[in-house]
N, CA, C and O atoms as a CHARMM CRD file, in Angstrom:
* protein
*
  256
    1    1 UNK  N     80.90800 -25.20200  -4.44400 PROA 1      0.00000
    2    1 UNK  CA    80.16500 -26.44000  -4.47700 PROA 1      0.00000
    3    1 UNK  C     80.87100 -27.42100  -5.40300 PROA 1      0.00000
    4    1 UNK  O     81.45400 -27.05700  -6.42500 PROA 1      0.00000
    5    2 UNK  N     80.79200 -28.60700  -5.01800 PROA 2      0.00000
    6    2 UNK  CA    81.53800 -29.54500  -6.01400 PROA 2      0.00000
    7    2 UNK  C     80.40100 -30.75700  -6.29200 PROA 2      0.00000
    8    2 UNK  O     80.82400 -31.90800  -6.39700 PROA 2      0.00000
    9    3 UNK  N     78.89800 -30.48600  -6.41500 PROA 3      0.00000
   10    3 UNK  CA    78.27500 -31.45400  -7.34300 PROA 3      0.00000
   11    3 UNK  C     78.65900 -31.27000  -8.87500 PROA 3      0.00000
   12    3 UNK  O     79.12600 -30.41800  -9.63100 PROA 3      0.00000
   13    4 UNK  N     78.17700 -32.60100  -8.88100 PROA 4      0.00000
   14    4 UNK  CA    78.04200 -32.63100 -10.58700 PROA 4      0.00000
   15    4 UNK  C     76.55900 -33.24300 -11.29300 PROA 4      0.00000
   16    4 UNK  O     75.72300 -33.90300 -10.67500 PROA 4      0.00000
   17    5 UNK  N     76.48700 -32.90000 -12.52600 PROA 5      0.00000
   18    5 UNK  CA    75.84200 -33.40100 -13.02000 PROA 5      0.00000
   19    5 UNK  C     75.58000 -34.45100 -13.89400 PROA 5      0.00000
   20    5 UNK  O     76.06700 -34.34000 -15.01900 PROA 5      0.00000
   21    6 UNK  N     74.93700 -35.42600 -13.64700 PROA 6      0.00000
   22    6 UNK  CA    74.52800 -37.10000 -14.03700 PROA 6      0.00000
   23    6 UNK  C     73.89700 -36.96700 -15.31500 PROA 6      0.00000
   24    6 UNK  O     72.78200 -36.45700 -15.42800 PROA 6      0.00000
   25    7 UNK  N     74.66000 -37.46800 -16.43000 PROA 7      0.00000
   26    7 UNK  CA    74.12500 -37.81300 -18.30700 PROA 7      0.00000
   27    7 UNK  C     74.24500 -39.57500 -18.57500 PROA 7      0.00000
   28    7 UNK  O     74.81400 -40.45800 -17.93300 PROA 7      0.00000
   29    8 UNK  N     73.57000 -39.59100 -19.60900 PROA 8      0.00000
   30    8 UNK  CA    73.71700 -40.86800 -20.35300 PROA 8      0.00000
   31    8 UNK  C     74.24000 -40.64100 -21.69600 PROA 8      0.00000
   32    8 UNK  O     73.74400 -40.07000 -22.66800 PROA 8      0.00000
   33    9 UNK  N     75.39600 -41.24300 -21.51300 PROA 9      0.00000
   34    9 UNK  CA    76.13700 -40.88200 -22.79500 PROA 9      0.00000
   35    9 UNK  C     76.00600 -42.20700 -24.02600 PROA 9      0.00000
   36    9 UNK  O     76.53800 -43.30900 -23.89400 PROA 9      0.00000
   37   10 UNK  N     75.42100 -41.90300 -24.85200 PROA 10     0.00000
   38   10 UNK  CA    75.35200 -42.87000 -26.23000 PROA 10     0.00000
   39   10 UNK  C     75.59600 -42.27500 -27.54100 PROA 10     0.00000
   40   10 UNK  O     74.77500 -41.67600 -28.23600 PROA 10     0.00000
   41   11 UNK  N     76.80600 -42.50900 -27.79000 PROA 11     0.00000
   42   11 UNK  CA    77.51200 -42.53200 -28.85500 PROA 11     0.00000
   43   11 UNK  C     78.33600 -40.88100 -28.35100 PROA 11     0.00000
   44   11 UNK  O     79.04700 -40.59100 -27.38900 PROA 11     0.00000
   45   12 UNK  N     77.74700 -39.97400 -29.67800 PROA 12     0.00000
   46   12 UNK  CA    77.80100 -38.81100 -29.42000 PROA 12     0.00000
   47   12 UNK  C     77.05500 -37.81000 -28.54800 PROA 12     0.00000
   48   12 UNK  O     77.50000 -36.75500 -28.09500 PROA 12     0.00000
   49   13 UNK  N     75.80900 -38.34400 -28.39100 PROA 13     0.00000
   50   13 UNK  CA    74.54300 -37.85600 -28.00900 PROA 13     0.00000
   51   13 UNK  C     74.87600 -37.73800 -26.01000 PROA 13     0.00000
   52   13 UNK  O     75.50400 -38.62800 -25.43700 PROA 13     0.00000
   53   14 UNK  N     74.40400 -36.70300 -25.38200 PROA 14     0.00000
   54   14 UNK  CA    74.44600 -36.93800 -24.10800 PROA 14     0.00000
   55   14 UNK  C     73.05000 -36.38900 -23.31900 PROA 14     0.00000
   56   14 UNK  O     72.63400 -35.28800 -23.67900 PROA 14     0.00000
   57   15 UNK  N     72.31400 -37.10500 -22.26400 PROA 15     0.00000
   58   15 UNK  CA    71.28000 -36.99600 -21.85800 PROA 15     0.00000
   59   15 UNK  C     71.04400 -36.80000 -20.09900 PROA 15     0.00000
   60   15 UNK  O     71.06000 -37.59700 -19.16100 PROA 15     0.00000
   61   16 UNK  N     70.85600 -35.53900 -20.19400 PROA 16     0.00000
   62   16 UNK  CA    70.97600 -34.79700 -18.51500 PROA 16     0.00000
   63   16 UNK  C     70.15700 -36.18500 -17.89500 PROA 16     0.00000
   64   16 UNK  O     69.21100 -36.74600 -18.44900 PROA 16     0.00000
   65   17 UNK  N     70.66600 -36.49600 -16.85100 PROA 17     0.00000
   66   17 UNK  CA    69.56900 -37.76900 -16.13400 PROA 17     0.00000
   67   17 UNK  C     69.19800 -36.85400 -14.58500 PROA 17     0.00000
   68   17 UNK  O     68.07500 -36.87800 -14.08100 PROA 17     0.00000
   69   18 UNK  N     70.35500 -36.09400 -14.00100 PROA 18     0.00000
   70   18 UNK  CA    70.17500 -35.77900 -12.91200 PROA 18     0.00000
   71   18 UNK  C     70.86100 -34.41300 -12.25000 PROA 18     0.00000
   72   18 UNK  O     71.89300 -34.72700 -11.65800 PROA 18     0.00000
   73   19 UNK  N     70.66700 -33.42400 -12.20200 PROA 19     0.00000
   74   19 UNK  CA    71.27500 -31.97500 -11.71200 PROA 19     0.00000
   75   19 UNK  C     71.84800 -32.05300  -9.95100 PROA 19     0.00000
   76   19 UNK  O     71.25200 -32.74900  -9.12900 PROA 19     0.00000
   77   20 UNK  N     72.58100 -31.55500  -9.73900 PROA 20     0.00000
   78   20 UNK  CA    73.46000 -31.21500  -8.91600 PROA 20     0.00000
   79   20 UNK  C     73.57100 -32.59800  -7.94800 PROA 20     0.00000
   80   20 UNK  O     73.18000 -32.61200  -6.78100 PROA 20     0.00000
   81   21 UNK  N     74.11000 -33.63700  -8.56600 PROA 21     0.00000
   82   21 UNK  CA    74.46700 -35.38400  -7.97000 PROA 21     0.00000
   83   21 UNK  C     75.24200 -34.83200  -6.90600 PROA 21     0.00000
   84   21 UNK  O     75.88100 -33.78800  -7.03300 PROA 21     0.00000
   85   22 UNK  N     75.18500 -35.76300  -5.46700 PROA 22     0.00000
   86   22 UNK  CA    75.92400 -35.32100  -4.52400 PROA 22     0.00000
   87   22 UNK  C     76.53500 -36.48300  -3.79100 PROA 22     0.00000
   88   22 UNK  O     77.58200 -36.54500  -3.14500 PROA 22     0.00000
   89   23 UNK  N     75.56700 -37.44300  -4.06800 PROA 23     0.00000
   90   23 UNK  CA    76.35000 -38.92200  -4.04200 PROA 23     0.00000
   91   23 UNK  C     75.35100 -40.18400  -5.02400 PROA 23     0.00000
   92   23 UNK  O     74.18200 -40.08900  -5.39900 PROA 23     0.00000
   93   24 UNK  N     76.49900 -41.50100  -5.25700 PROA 24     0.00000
   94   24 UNK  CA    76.01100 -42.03700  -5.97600 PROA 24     0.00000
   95   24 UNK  C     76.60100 -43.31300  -5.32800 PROA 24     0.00000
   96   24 UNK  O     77.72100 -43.69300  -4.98800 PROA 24     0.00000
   97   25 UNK  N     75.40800 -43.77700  -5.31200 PROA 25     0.00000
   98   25 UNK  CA    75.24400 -45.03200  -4.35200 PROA 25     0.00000
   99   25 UNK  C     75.20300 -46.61000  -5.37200 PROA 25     0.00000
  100   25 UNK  O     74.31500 -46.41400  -6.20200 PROA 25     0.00000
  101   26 UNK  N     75.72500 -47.82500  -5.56700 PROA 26     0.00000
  102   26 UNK  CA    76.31000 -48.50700  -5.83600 PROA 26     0.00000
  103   26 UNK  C     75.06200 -49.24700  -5.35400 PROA 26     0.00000
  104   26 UNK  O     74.78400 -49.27000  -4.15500 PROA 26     0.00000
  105   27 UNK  N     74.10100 -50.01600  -6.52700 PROA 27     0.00000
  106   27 UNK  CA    72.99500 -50.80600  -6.06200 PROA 27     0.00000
  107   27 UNK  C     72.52700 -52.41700  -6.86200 PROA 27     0.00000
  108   27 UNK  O     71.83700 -52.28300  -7.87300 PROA 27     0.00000
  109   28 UNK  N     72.74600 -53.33300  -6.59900 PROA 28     0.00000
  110   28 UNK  CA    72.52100 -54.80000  -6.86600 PROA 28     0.00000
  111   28 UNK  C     72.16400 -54.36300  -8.54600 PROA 28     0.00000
  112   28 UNK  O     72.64000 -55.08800  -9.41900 PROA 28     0.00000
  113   29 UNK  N     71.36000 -53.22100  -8.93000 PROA 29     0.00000
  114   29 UNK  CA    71.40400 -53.63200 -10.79400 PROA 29     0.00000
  115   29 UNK  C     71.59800 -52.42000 -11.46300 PROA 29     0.00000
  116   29 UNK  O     71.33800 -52.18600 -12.64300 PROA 29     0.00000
  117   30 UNK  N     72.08400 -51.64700 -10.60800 PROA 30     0.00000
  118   30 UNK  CA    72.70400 -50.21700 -11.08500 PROA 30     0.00000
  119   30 UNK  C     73.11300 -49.26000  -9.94400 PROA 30     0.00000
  120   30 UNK  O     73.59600 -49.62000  -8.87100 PROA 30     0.00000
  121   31 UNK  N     72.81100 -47.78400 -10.38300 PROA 31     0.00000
  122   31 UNK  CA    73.15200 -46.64100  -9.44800 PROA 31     0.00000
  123   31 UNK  C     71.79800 -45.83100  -8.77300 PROA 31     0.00000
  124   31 UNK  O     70.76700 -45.61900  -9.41200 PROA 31     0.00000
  125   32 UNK  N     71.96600 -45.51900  -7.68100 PROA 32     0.00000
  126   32 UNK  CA    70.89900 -44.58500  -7.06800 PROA 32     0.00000
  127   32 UNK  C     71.97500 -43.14000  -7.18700 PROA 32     0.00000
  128   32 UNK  O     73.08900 -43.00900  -6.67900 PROA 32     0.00000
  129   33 UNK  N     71.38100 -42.37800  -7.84300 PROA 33     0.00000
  130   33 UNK  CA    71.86000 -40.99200  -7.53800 PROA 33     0.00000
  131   33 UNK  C     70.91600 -40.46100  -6.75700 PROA 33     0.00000
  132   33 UNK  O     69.71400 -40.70800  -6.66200 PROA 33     0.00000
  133   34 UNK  N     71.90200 -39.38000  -5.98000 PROA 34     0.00000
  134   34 UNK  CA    70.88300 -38.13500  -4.70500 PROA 34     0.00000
  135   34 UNK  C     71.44000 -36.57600  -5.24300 PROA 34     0.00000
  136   34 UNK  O     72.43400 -36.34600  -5.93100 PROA 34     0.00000
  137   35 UNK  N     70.92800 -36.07700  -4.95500 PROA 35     0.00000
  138   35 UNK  CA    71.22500 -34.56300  -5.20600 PROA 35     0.00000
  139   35 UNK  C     71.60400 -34.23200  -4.01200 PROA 35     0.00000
  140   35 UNK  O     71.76400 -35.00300  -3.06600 PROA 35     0.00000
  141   36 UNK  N     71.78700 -32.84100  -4.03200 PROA 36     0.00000
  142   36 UNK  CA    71.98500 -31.89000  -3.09300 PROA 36     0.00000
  143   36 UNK  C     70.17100 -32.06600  -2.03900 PROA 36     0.00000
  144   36 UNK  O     70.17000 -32.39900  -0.85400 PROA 36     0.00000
  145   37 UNK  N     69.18600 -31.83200  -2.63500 PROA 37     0.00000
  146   37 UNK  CA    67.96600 -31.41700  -2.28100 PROA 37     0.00000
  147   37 UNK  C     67.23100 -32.85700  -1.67200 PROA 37     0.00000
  148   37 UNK  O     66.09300 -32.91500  -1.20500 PROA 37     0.00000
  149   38 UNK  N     68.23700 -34.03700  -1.81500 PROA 38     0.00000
  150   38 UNK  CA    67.49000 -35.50700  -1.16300 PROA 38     0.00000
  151   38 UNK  C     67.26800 -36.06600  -2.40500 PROA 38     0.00000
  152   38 UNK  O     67.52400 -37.26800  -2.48100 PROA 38     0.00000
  153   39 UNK  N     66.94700 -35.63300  -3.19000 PROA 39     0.00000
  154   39 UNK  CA    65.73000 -36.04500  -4.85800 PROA 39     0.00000
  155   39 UNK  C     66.86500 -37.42000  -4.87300 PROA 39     0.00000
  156   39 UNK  O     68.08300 -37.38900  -4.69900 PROA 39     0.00000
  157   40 UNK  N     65.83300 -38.77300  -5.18800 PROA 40     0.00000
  158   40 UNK  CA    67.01000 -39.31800  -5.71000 PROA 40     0.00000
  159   40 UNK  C     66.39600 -40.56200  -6.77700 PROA 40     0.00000
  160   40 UNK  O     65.22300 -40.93200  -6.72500 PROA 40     0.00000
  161   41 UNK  N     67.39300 -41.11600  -7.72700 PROA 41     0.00000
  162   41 UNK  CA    66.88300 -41.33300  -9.14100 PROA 41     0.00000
  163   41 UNK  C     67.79100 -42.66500  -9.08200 PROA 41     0.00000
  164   41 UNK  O     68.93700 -42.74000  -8.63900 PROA 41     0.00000
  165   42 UNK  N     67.12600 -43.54200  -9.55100 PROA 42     0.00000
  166   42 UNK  CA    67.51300 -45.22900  -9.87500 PROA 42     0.00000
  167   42 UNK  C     67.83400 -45.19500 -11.00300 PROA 42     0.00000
  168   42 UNK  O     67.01300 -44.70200 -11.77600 PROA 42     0.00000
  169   43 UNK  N     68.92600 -45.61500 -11.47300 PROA 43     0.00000
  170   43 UNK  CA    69.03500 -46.23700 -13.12000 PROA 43     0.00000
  171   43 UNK  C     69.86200 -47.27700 -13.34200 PROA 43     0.00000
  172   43 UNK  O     70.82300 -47.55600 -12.62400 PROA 43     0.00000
  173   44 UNK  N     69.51100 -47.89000 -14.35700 PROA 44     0.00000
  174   44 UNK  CA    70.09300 -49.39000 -14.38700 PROA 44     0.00000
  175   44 UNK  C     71.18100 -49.12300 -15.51800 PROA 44     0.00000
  176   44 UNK  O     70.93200 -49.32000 -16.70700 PROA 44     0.00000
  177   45 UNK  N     72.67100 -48.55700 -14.95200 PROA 45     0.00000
  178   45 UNK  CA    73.81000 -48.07000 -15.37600 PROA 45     0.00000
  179   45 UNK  C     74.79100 -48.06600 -14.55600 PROA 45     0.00000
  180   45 UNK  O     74.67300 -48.10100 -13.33100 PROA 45     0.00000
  181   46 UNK  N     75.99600 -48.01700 -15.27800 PROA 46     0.00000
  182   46 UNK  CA    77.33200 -47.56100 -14.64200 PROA 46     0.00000
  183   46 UNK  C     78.15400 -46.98600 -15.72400 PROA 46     0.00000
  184   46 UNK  O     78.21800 -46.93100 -16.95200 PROA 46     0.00000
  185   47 UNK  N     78.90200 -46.48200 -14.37600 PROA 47     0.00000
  186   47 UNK  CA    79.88100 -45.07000 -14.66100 PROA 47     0.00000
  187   47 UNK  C     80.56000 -45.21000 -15.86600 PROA 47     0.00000
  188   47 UNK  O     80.90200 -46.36500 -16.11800 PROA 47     0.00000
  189   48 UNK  N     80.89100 -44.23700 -16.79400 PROA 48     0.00000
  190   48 UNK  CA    81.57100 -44.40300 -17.98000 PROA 48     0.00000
  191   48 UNK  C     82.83000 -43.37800 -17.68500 PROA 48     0.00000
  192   48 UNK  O     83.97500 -43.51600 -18.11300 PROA 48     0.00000
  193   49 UNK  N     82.36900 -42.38800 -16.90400 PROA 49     0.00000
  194   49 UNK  CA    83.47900 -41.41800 -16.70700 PROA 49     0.00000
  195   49 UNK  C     83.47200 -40.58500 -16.11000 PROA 49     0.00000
  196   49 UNK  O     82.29100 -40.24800 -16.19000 PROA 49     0.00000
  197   50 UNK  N     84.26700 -39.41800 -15.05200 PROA 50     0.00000
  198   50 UNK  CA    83.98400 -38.47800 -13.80500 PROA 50     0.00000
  199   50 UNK  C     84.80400 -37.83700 -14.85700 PROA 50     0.00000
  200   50 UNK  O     85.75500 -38.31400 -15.47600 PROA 50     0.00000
  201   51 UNK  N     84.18600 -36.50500 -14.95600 PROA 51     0.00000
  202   51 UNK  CA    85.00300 -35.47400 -15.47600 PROA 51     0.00000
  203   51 UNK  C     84.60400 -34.09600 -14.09200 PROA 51     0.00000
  204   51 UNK  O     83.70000 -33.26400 -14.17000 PROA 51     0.00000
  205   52 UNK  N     85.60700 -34.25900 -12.94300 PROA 52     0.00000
  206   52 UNK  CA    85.21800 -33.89500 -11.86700 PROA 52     0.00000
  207   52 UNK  C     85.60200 -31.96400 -11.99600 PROA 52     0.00000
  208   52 UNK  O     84.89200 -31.17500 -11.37100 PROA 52     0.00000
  209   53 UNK  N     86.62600 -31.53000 -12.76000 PROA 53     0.00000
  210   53 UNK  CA    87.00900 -30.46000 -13.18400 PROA 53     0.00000
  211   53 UNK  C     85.65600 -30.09800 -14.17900 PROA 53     0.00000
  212   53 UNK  O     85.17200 -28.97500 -14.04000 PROA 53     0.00000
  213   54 UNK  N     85.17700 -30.82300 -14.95500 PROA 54     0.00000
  214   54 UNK  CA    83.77200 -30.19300 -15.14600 PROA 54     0.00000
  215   54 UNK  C     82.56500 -30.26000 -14.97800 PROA 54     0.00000
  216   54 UNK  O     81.68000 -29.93300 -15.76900 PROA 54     0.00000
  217   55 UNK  N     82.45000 -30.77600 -13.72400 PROA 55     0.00000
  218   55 UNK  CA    81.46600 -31.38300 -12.69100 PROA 55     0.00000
  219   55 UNK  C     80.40700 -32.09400 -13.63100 PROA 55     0.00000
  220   55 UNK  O     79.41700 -31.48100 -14.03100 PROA 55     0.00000
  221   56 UNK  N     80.67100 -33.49200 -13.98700 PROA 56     0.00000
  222   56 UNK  CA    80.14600 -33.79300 -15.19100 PROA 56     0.00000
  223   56 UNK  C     80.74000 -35.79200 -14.76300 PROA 56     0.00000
  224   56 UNK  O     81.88000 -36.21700 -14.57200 PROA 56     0.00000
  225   57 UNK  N     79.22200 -36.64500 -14.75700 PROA 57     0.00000
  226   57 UNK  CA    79.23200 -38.09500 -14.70500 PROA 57     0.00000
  227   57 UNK  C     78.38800 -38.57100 -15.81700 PROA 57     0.00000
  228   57 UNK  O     77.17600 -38.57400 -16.03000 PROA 57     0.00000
  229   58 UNK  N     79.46500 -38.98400 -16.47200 PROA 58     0.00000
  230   58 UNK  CA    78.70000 -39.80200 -17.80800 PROA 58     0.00000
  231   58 UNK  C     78.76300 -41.55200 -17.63900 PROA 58     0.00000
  232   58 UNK  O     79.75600 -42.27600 -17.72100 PROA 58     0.00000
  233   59 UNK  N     77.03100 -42.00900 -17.32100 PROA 59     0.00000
  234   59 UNK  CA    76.60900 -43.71000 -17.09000 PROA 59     0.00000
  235   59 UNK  C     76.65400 -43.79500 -18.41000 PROA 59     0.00000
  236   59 UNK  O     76.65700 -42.85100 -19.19900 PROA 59     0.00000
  237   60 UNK  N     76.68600 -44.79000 -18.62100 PROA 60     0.00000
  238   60 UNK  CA    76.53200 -45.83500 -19.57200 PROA 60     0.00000
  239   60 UNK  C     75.35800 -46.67800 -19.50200 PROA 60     0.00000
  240   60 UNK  O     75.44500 -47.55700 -18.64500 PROA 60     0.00000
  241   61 UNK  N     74.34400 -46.65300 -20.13200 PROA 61     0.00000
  242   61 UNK  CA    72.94300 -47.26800 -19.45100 PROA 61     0.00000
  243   61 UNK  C     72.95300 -48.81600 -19.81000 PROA 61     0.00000
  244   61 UNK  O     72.93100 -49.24400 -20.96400 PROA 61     0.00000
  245   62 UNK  N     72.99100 -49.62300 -18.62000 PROA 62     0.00000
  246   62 UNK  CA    72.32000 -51.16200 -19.14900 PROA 62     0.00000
  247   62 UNK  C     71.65300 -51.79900 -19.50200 PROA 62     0.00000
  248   62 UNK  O     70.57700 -51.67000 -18.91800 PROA 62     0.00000
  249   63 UNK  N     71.65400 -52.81900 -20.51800 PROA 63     0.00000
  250   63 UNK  CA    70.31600 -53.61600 -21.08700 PROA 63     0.00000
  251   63 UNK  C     69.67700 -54.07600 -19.67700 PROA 63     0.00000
  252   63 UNK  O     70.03000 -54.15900 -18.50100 PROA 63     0.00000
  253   64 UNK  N     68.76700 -54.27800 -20.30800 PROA 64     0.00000
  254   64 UNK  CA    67.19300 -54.63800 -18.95000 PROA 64     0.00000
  255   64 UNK  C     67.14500 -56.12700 -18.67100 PROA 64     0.00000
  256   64 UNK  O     66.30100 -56.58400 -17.90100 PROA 64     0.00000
């Protein structure tokens, strides 16, 4: 399997947002992530970094 899993990374600190991401969809004030299972989660962020060797997407969350 090659999902990964979706964090919010601030500073040092990192915050699971979403388990086994399978696509991530590109939306007018952020990202829609989907899983494997359909589940899918809005956040008003973008990508900071694909660490795809450790199945691992760190957003960067945006002011509101």
């Amino acid at each position: 399997m090659c999902e990964a899993n979706a964090y919010i990374r601030s500073g040092q600190q990192e915050e699971l947002i979403l388990e086994n991401v399978d696509r991530i969809i590109p939306v007018g004030d952020g990202l829609l992530l989907e899983d494997i299972f359909g589940h899918r989660k809005h956040i008003k962020a973008r990508i900071q970094e694909l660490s795809l060797v450790d199945h691992k997407i760190y957003l960067e969350k945006l002011e509101d």
